[in-house]
N, C-alpha and C positions, 0 to 999 in steps of 0.2 A: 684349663687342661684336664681336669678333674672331670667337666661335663663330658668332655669330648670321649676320652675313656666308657664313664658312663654309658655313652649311647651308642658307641661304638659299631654295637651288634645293627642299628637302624643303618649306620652310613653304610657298610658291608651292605644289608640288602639294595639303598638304592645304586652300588656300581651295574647289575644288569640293567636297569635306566637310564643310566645317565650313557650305557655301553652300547644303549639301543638308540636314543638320540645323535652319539656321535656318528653312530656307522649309517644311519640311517636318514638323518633329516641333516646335520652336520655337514658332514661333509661331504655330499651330495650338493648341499649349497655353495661350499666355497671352490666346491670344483667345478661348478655351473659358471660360478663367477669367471671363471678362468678360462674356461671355454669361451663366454660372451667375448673379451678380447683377444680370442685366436682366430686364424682361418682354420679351423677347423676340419680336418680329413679323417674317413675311418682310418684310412690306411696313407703313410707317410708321412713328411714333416709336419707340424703344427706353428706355426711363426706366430709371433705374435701382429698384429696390425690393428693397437690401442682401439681407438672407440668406432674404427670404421664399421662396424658392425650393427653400433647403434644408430650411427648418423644415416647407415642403410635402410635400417626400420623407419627411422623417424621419414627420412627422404620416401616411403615408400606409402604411394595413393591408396592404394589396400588395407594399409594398416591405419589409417584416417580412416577409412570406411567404415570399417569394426569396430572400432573405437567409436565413433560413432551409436553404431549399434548396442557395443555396449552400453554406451551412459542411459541409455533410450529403457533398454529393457531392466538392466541393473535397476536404475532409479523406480521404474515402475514397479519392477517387484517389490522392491524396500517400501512405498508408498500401502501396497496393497497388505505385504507381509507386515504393516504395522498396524495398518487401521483396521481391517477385516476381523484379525482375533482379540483386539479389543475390542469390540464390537460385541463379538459374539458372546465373550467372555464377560460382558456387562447385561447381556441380554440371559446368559446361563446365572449367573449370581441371582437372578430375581427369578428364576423362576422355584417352584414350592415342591414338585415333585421328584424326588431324589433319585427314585429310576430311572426316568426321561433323563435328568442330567448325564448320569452314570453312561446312559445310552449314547447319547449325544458327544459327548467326548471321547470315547472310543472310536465313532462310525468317526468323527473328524480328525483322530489322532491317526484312523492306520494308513492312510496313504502316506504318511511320513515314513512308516517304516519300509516299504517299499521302494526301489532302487528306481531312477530314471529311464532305465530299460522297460520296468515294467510298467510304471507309470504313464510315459512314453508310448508305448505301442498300445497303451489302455486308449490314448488318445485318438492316438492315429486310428483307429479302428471308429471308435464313437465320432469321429470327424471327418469319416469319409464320404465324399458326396454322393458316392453310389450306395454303400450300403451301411453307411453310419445311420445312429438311432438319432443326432441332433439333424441332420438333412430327412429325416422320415420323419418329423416330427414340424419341422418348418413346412415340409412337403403338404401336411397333412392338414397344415391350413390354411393352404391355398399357395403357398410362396414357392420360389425356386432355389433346387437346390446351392449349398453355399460352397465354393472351395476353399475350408478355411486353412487349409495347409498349402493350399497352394496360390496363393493369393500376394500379392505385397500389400493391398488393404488390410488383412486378418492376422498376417504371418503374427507383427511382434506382438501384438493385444493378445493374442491362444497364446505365445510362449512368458507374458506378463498373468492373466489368470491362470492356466495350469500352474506352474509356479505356486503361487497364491494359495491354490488349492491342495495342492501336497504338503507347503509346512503350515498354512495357515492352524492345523489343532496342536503340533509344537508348541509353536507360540502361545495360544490360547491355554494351556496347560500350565505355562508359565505367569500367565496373567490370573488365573483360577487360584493358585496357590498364592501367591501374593494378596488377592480380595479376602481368603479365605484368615488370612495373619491379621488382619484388619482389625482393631481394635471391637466390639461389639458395644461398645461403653458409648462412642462417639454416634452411633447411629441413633442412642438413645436420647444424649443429648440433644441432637436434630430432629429428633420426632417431639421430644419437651417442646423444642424453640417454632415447633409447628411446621419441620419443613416437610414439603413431598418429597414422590420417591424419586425423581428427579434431580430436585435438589442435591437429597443424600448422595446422587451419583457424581454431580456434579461438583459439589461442596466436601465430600467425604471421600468417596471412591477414589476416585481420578487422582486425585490431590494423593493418595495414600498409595497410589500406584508408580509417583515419579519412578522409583530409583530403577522398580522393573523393567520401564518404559526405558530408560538411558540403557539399560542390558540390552535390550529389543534394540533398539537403533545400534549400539554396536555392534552386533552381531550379524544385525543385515548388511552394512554396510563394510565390514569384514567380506562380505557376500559378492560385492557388489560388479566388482574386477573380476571376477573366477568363476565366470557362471562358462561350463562346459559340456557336462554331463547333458543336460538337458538339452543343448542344441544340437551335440552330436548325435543325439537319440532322433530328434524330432524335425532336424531341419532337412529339407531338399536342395533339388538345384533349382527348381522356379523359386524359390524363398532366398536361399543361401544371401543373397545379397543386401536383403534386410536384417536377417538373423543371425548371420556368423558373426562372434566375438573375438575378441582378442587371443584368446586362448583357443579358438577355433584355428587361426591365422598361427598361432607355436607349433599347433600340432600339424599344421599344412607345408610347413615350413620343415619341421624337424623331423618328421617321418614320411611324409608323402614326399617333398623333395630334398631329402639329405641337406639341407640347408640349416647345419646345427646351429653356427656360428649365430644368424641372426633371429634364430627361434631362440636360443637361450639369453640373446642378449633382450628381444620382445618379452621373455619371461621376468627378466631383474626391471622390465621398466614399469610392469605390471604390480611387480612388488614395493617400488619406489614410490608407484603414485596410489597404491592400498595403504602404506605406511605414513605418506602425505594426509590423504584422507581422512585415515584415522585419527591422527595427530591433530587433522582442524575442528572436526565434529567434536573430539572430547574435549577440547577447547570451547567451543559453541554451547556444546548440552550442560556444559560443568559437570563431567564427568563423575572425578572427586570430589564434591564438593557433597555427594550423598544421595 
């Protein structure tokens, strides 16, 4: 009781926290919840009509489709968002010149901090087959130009490397400071015991990179369900049908055709099988375990 007094002035500050979560991510969810089993009208009664709404989604060929789509691009991102800045982030570790580094994660970090809008129309621009720099440049050695946005060969592979390429220096930041806590004792023993620099990577690095690594896969994979921004920015109608996701099909549902009911209930299944997900990977990676 004595503590609780003590710190009293702490709890008083976080009530604007906990006042911001409730009003804000709270209960916003449990009324989402409650929407999913209504019929749902702006205006007039609201009945309830238990899980029909779900059995609507699930019943409904479109939302297979996306889903689809999703696991397709999801997956590839997480594949690319794991191995690319580890990669680079082991090829940065060796290298001697501390400027070039310095450089080098900056120019790969700022596309991160730019939004999918801007990202996005960077693309669209550099990808266009009349006046894009990648079609003048295939152009210009001998090939024809390519439509990579407007394609269903290109569509999900541009929206799995774009992707790739905007958080890939996140990640790699992440992976830099973890090499960088790395014992320096252990590298010595490994050069004692005569190993290359390969080895060191192999035998020392990696090994001393797990726990980072299980951060990185959860976090992509948190990802994996909720990819929106990026295809709202970047998809069309010749593509739309390889590249719309899940949460493309909520927002088609809940704002283009007032069909709240089954957009919020397509949103709690999105959450369901993110929470599933999650729940099996940190199961698999051994999450806890360090």
């Amino acid at each position: 009781m004595k503590a609780l007094f003590k710190y009293k002035a702490l709890y008083y500050m976080m009530i604007p926290i906990l006042a911001y979560f409730l009003i804000f991510s709270f209960y916003p969810l449990a009324r989402g919840l409650v929407i999913s089993f209504q019929d749902y009208r702006l205006i007039g009664d609201r009945p309830f009509i238990g899980f029909d709404n779900y059995l609507s989604v699930l019943k409904d060929p479109v939302f297979w489709e996306v889903f689809k789509n999703t696991i397709f691009i999801g997956a590839g991102s997480f594949i690319i968002n794991f191995i690319l800045p580890l990669i680079l982030a082991l090829s940065l570790s060796e290298v001697a010149s501390v400027w070039f580094k310095k450089m080098t994660q900056m120019i790969v970090y700022l596309p991160h901090l730019f939004s999918w809008v801007v990202v996005g129309g960077m693309w669209i621009l550099l990808l266009s087959p009349d006046t894009g720099i990648v079609n003048q440049i295939i152009q210009l050695f001998g090939g024809q130009s390519v439509g990579f946005l407007s394609s269903d060969r290109y569509a999900r592979i541009v929206m799995i490397l774009t992707s790739g390429w905007k958080e890939m220096g996140y990640t790699c930041i992440m992976y830099l400071a973890a090499i960088v806590n790395i014992n320096p004792s252990l590298y010595e023993a490994a050069s004692m015991d005569g190993a290359s620099r390969w080895q060191k990577v192999r035998f020392v690095t990696i090994p001393m990179l797990r726990s980072t690594m299980k951060v990185v896969i959860m976090l992509n994979v948190l990802g994996i369900l909720r990819l929106f921004d990026q295809i709202f920015v970047m998809s069309n109608g010749a593509i739309a049908n390889k590249v719309d996701v899940i949460m493309m099909y909520t927002y088609q549902k809940g704002i283009m055709e007032f069909s709240v009911g089954p957009a919020t209930a397509a949103g709690f299944l999105v959450i369901l099988a993110t929470f599933t997900l999650t729940y099996v990977t940190r199961a698999v990676i051994r999450y806890d375990e360090g």
